[in-house]
C-alpha positions as CSV (number, residue, x, y, z in Angstrom):
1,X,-1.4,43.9,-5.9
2,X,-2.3,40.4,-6.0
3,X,-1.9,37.4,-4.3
4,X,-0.5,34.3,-4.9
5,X,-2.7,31.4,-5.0
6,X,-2.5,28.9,-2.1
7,X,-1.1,26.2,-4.9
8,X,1.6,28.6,-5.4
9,X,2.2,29.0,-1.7
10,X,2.8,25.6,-0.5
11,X,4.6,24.6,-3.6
12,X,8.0,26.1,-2.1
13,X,7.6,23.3,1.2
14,X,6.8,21.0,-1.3
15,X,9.4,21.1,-3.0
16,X,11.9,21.2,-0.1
17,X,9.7,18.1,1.6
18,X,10.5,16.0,-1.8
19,X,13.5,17.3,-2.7
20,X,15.1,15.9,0.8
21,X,14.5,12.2,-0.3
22,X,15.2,13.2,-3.5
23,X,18.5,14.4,-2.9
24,X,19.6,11.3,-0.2
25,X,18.2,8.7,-2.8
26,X,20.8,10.2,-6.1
27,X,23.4,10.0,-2.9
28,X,23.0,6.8,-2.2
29,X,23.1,6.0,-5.9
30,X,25.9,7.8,-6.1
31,X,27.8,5.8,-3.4
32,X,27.1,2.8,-4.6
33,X,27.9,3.6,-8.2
34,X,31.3,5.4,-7.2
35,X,31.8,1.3,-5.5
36,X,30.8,-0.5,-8.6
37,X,33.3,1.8,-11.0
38,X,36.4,1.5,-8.4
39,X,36.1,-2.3,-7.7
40,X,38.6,-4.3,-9.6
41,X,38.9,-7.9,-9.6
42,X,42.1,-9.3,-9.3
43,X,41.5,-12.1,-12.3
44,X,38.6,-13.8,-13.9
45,X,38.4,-16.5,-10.5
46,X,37.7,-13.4,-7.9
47,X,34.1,-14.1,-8.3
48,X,34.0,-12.0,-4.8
49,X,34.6,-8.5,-6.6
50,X,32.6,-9.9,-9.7
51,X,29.9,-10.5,-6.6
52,X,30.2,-6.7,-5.0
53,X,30.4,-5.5,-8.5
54,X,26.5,-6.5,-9.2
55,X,25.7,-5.9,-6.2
56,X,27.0,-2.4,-5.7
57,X,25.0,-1.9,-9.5
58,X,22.0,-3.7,-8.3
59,X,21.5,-1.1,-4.9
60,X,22.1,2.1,-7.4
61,X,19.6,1.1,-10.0
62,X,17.7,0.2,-7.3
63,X,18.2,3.7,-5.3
64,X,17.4,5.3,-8.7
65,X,14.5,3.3,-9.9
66,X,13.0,4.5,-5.8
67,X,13.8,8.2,-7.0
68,X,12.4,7.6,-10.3
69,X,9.3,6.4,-8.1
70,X,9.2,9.5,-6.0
71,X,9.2,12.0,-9.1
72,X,6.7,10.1,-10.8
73,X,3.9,10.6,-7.9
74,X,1.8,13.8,-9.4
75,X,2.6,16.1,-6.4
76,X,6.5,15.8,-6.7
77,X,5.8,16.2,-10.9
78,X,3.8,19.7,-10.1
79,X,6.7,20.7,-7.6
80,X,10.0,19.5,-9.0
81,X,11.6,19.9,-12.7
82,X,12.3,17.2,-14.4
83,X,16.0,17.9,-14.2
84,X,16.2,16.9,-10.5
85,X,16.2,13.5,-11.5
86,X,18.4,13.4,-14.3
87,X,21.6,13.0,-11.8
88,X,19.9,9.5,-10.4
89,X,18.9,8.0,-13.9
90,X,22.1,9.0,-14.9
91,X,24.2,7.1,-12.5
92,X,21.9,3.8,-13.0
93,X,22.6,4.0,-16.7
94,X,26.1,4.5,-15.5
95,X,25.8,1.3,-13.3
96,X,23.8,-0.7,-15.7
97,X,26.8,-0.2,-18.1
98,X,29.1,-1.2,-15.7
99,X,27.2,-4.5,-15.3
100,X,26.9,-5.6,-18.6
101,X,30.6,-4.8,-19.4
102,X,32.2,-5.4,-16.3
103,X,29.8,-7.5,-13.7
């Protein structure tokens, strides 16, 4: 029987260390992108809900380009799939979208 390397050992904490910032930052983006997509203006002069539009798209590319961040460091690479940060890229593409069409 062998053993598992020490590498191997810590790499399950690891991965629940970085998945808990992980996980709040696709939240957040999530929040803010759910705001952005359910804001409507009321005409072309409500320049206030053309205002939380871009900013509501602003904080989730933001909140995604921080998660992006976090994956990129090698120890969250070595301990998370790629796949754990498709749901935050996602929703900034989502918002980006939302601010060219609609912002």
């Amino acid at each position: 029987m062998t053993t598992p390397s020490p590498a191997d050992d810590d790499r399950g904490c690891l991965r629940l260390v970085l998945a808990v910032p992980l996980t709040l930052l696709t939240l957040i983006a999530a929040y803010f992108c759910w705001t952005a997509l359910t804001i409507t203006p009321s005409g072309p002069w409500d320049d206030d809900a053309y205002a939380g539009i871009v900013l509501a798209c602003v904080l989730t590319i933001a909140a995604g380009g921080t998660a992006a961040a976090l994956w990129l460091s090698p120890s969250a690479r070595r301990a998370l799939p790629w796949w754990w940060l498709l749901p935050a890229l996602l929703l900034s593409t989502v918002a980006g979208a939302r601010w060219v069409v609609g912002g």
